[in-house]
N, C-alpha and C positions, 0 to 999 in steps of 0.2 A: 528215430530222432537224430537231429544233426550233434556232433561237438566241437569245439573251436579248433580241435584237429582238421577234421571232415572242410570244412571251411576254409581254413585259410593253406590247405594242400589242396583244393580243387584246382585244376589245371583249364586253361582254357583248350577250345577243340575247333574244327570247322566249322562246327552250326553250335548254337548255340542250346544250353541245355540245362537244369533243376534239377535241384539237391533239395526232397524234400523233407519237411522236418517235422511238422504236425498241423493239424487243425487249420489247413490253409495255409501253411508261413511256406515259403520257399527262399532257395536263396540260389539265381538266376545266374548262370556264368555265360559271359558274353567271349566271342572268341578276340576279340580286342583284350579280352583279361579281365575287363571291368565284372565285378562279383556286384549284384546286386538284389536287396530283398525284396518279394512282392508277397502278397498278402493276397488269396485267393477265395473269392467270394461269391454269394448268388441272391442277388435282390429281387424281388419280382419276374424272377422264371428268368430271369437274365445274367449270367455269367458274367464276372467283372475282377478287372486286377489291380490290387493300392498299391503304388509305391509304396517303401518304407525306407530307405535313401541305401545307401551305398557299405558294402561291406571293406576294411575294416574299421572307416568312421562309425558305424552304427554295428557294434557288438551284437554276437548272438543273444546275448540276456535284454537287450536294448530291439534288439527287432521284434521278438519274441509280446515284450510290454507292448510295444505299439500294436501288433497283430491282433493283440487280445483286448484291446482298445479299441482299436476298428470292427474286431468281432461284436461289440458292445453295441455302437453305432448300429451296426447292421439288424441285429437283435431287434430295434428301434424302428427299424424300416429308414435308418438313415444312410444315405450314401456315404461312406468315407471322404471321398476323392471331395465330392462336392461340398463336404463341410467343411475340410478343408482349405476350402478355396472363400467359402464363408467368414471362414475363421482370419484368413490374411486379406479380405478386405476388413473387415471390421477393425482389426489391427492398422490398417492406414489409415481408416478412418478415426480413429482415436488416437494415431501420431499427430494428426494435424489438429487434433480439439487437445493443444497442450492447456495449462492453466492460465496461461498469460493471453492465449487466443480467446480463450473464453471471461476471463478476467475484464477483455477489453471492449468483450461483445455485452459483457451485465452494465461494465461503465454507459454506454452508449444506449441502453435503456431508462436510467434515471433520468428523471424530469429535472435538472438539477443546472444551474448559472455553469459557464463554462469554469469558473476560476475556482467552482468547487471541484469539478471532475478533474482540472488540473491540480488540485491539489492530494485528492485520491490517488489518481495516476502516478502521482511524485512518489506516494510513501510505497505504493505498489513496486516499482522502479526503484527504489532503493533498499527496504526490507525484503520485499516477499521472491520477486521473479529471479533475484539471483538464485536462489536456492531452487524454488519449484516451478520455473518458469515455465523450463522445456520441456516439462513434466507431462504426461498423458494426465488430463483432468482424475480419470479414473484410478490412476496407480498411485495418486498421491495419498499417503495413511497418515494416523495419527500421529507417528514419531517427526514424520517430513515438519508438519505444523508446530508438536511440541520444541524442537528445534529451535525453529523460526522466533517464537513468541519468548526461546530463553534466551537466546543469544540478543534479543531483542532488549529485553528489562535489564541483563547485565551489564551491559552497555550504559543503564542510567537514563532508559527511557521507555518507564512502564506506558505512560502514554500513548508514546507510537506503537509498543505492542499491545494495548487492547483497541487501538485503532485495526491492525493488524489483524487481530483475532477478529474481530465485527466482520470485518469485509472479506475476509476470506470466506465466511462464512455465510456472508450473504453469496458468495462468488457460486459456493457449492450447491446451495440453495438451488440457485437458476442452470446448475450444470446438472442437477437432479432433475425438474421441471423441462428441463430440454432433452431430458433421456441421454446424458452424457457422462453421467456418476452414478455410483448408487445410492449414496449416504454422503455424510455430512463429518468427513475426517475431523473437526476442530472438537466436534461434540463431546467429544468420550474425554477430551483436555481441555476445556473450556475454564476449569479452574482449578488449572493447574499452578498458576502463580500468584503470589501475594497479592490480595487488595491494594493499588496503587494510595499510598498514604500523603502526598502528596496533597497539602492542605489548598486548593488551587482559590479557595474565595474568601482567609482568610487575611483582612487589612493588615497592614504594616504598618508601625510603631513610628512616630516622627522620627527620632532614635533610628531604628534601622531604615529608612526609606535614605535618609544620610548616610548611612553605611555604603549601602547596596550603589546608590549613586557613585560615590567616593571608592568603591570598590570595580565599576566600570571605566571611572577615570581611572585609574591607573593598572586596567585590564589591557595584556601585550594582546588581544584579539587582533580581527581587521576592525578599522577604524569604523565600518560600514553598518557593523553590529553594533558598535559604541552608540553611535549615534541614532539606527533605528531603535532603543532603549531610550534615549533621551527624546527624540522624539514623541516615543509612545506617551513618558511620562509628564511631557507638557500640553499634550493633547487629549490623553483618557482614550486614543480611541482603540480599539481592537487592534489584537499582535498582527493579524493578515494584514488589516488595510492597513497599519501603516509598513510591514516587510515589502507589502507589494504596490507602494503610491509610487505612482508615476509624476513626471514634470509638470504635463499637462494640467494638472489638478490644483497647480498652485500660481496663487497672484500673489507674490512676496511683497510687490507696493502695498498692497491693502490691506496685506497679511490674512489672507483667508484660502484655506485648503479645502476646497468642495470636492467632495467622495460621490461620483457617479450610484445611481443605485444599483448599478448590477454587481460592484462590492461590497454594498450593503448587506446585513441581514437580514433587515426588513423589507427591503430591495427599494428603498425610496431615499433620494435626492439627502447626502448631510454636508453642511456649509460648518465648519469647523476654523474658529478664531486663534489666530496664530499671538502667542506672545512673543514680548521683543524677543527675549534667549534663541526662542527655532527660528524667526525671521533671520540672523543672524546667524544661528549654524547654518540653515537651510542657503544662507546667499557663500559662503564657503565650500560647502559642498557641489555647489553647481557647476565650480571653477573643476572640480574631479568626477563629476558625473554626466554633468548636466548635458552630454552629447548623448548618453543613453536615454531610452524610455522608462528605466523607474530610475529613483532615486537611490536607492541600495541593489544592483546587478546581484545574479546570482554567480557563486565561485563558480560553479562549472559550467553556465550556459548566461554568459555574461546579457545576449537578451531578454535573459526572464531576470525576474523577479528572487531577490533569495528566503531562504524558507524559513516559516519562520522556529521549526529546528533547530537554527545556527542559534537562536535567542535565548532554547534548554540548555544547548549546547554548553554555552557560554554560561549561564547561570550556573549548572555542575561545574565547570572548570574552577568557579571563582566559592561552591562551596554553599551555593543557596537555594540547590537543587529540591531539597526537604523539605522548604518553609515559605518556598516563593514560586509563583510560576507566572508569566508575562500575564496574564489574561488576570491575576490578581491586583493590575496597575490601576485597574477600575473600581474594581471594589475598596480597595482604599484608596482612591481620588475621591469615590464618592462617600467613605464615611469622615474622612478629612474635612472634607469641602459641608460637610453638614458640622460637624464641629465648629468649623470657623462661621457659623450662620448663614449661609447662600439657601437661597429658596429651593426645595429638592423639587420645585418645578424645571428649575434651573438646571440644575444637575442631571437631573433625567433626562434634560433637553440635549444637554452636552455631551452624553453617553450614549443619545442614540434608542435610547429607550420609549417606544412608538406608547403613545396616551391614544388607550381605548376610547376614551370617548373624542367623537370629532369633531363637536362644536369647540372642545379645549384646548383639540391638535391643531386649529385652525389658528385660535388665538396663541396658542402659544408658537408655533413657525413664526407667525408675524412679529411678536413682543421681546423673544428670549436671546435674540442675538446678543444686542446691546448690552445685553445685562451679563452674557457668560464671556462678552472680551474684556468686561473687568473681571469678575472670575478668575478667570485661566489667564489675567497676569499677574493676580494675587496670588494665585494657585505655585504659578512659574517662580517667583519671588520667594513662593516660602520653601519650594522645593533647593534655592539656590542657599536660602538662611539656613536650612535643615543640614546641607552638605556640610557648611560650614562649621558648625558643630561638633560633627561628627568626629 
């Protein structure tokens, strides 16, 4: 048997010649000097020799493990060499299936409006692919994800991390089903963090709807946030369509903002009555936007849309993170709006809320206009006496 004497005092000679050491290991001296191990073996009556790299990068205890590695294989009826060679394609082939390639290949399966995929893609693009982007789908574990989901909630936004936590986990899902993972990292952390308490469809108090208001006027944000808030709350309609209403959509003569249905939820055509207050911020704002495609630009990619994120955002900065969340602008529009008497045909009309039956949907598209642009500038009126108060 060799020692690390015997080794690293082998001299080179004219031809080339082995130092052997046991069970197959040699360690090969080349007259150029280069010392290197081979592993000598016999597979199917055929004589064969494994590299095992170079002496003294690869120690005698270090050649020795691999020898007895490749003896294992053999054992097997497996070739060394050629598993090997198995082993570093499959290794490229799982560099290129990082989690964001595969991330974008599950996007691109859903049956889904594009301006939901783009909106996946955003939180994708901002939470998840910094961290585990370049990631081998496969090498990402549990901690990579538990990470992700708490840097995520401490920040003030349990939302986007169990938005986070879903889709990752759908991600793994389809990287499982496509033989690209084994498992499902999120699983074994799945609840790892608090129930988001976050009361999201609790109405607001006349009292505090004037707060909250009165606490955006004189929020130092960008103006852009102020006013997609104001907007929302003269209009009832969902935080997306209005973060993401375009020019196009509005006839400020007639005061009416028609919402295409492919940013719908129910994906069908909404004609939404502008009161005087938005017709008027909306003709101010034009003068600063009105050369882009939506009405609020996003900070960072001024031709999109901004998220409507910047609205939580905004909401924790100002302290109402706990007890408000934008999508709760409707649930107390519409317990208001039934207080003050309006028909909850009405109100249902004006939030977008699709009537199962369709002799009703029919009558009510044709009937309910009229009736919810007095509404929603009673509505806008009492939201401007509430502030008042405040």
């Amino acid at each position: 048997m060799l020692t690390d004497a015997h080794c690293r005092n082998a001299k080179p000679k004219d031809k080339l010649y082995r130092l052997n050491d046991f069970r197959g290991l040699y360690l090969e001296v080349k007259p150029s000097g280069v010392k290197a191990w081979r592993y000598r073996f016999t597979l199917g009556g055929k004589a064969s020799m494994y590299a095992l790299g170079e002496y003294p990068s690869v120690t005698l205890a270090e050649a020795r493990e691999r020898s007895e590695a490749a003896r294992k294989l053999v054992k097997q009826g497996i070739n060394p060499a050629q598993q090997r060679q198995l082993d570093r394609i499959r290794q490229a082939h799982e560099a290129n299936n990082t989690f964001e390639v595969v991330a974008r290949e599950w996007l691109q399966t859903k049956d889904w409006e594009d301006v939901t995929k783009n909106r996946r893609l955003d939180m994708l693009e901002r939470v998840v692919f910094p961290a585990i982007g370049k990631m081998p789908v496969r090498d990402v574990t549990p901690a990579h994800v538990l990470d992700i989901l708490q840097k995520t909630f401490k920040r003030g936004a349990p939302t986007v991390a169990a938005e986070a936590r879903r889709t990752m986990s759908a991600v793994f899902e389809f990287a499982v089903a496509t033989l690209r993972a084994d498992g499902d990292p999120v699983w074994p952390v799945r609840k790892a963090l608090p129930a988001n308490k976050t009361q999201h469809k609790t109405a607001l108090a006349t009292g505090q709807i004037g707060k909250l208001l009165v606490d955006f006027d004189n929020h130092r944000g960008t103006f852009q946030t102020n006013y997609c808030m104001q907007l929302m709350w003269w209009t009832l309609a969902r935080p997306s369509e209005v973060a993401e209403a375009e020019w196009s959509e509005f006839d400020l003569d007639a005061a009416i903002w028609r919402i295409p249905a492919a940013r719908m939820k129910a994906r069908k055509d909404h004609v939404v009555p502008l009161p005087r207050q938005a017709v008027e911020m909306l003709k101010g704002l034009q003068g600063v936007t009105g050369n882009r495609k939506h009405l609020f630009p996003g900070r960072d990619d001024r031709n999109g849309p901004m998220s409507v994120a910047s609205l939580r955002q905004a909401l924790n900065a100002l302290g109402w993170g706990g007890t408000y969340s934008p999508h709760a602008t409707r649930t107390t529009g519409s317990t208001r709006l039934n207080e003050m008497g309006y028909r909850p045909d009405a109100i249902e009309a004006q939030l977008a809320h699709a009537d199962q039956n369709n002799v009703r949907r029919t009558y009510n598209h044709a009937t309910y206009f009229d009736e919810r642009k007095v509404m929603m500038q009673d509505w806008a009126d009492h939201l401007e006496s509430w502030k008042k108060q405040a």
